[in-house]
C-alpha positions in Angstrom: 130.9 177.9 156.7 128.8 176.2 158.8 127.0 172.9 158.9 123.6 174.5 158.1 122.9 177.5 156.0 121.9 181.1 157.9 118.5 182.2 157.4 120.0 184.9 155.4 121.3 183.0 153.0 117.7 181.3 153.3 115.7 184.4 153.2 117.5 185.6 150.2 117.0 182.4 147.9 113.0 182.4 148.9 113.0 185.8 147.5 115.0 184.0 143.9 118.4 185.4 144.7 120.4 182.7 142.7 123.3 183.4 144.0 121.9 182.3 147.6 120.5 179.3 145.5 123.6 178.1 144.7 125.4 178.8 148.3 122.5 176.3 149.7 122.6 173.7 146.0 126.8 173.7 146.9 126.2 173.2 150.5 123.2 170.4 150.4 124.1 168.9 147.2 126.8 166.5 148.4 125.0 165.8 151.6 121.4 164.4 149.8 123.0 162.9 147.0 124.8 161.1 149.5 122.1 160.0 151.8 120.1 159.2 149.1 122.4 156.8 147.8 123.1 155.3 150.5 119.0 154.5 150.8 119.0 153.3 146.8 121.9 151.7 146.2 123.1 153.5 143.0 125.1 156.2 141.9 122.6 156.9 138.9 119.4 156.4 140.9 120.9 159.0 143.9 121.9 161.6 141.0 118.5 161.7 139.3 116.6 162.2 142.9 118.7 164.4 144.2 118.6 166.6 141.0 115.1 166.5 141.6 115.1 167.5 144.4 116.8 170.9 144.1 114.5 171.6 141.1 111.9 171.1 143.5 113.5 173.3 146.5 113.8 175.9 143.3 110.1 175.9 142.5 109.0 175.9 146.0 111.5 178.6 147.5 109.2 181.5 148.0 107.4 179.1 151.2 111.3 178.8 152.9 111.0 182.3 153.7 107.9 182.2 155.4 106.2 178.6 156.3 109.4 176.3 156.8 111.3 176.8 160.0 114.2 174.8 159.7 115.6 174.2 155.8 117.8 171.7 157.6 115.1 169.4 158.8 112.7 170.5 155.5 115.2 168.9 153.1 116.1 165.5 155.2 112.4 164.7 155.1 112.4 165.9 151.3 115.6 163.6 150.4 114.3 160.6 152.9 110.9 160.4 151.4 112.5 160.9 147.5 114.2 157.8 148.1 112.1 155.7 149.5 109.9 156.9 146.8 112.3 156.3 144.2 112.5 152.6 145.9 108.6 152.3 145.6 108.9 153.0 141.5 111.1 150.5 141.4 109.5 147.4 143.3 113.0 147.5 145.9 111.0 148.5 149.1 109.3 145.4 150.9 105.7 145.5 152.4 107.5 145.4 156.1 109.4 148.9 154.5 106.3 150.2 153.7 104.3 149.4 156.8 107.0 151.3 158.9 106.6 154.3 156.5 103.0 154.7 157.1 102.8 153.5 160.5 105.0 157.1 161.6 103.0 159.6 162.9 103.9 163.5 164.0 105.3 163.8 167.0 107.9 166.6 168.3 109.4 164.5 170.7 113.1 164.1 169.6 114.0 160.5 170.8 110.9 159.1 169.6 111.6 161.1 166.3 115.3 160.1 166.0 114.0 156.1 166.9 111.9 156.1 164.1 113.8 157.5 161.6 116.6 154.8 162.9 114.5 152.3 162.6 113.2 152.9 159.1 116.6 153.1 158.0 117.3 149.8 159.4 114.2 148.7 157.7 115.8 150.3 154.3 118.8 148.7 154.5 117.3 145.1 155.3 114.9 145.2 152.2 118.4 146.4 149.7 120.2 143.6 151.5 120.8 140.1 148.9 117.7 138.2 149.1 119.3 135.2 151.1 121.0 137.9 154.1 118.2 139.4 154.7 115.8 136.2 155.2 118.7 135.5 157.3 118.7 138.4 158.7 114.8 138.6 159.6 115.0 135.0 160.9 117.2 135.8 163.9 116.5 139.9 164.8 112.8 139.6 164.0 111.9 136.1 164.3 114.3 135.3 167.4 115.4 131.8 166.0 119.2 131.3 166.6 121.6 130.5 164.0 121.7 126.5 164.3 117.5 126.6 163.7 118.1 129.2 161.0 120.5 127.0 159.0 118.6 123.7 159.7 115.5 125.8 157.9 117.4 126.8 154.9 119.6 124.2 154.9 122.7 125.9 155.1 125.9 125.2 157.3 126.2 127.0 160.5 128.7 128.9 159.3 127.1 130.3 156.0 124.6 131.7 158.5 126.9 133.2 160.8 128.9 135.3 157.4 125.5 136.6 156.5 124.5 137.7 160.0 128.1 138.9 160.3 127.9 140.8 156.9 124.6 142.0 157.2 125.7 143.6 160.7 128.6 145.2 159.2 125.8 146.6 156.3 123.4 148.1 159.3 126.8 150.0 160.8 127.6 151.3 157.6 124.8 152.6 156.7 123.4 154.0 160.6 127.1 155.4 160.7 125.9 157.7 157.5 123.0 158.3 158.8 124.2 159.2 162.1 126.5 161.9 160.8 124.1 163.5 158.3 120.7 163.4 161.3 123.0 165.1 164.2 125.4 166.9 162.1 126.6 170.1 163.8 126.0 168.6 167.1 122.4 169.6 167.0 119.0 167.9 165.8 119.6 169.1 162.2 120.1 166.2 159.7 121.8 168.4 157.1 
């Protein structure tokens, strides 16, 4: 099958087919728990958002027949904004988190879209990140101080700087690299 569901297979779950229902649940399901997971950082957490999620597609599906045009794009936003969300409930998501959130506004342009979204991500990932990483971590992307300055500041070795930098890094890759294959899956601008 392919990567995204035919509007078929759409049409006939807005009209309560559950049989459709459960071609797109087994298609999406691994994909948003996934994604959401990677966002919140637990197995639990990702389970009980994502099952909420589907109830929600289930209760809304009459409008996917008629007022969303790509299911695709309809549940990325759906699982993105359930996580961070989720995140908010639970005092994880950090006022520079939250600023990026509200500072997006509409806008079809794709790069400007996809930058966003990457950046927000980022963003995500930084504020889940062990409190000591990501000060480090803000002190040299955001704040531009290099690592000597950085480990004078919190009076830490040179080194202990650099593994945090290093490990954070290695967190960002993981985490975009997730990202990446879930926002351009199929080769195309649909995230699921």
């Amino acid at each position: 099958m392919a990567l995204d569901i035919n509007t078929t297979i759409i049409k006939q779950f807005s009209e309560g087919d559950q049989r459709a229902y459960r071609v797109v649940f087994e298609h999406y399901y691994p994909r948003v728990w996934e994604f959401v997971r990677r966002i919140v950082k637990s197995d639990t957490v990702a389970e009980d958002v994502t099952q909420d999620i589907f109830v929600k597609i289930w209760e809304r599906r009459e409008m996917f027949g008629v007022e969303v045009h790509s299911f695709s794009n309809y549940i990325y936003v759906m699982s993105r904004n359930a996580a961070i969300n989720s995140l908010r409930r639970m005092g994880r998501i950090t006022p520079l988190v939250e600023q990026s959130v509200h500072a997006q506004s509409d806008t079809s342009l794709e790069e400007d879209y996809y930058a966003r979204e990457k950046e927000l991500i980022i963003r995500l990932a930084v504020c889940r990140m062990p409190e000591q990483r990501r000060r480090i971590f803000e002190m040299s992307r955001y704040m531009g101080m290099d690592n000597q300055t950085i480990a004078t500041t919190l009076n830490l070795s040179k080194k202990t700087v650099e593994n945090h930098l290093t490990l954070a890094l290695k967190t960002l890759r993981s985490v975009l690299t997730a990202w990446s294959a879930i926002f351009f899956a199929g080769g195309g601008f649909l995230p699921f």
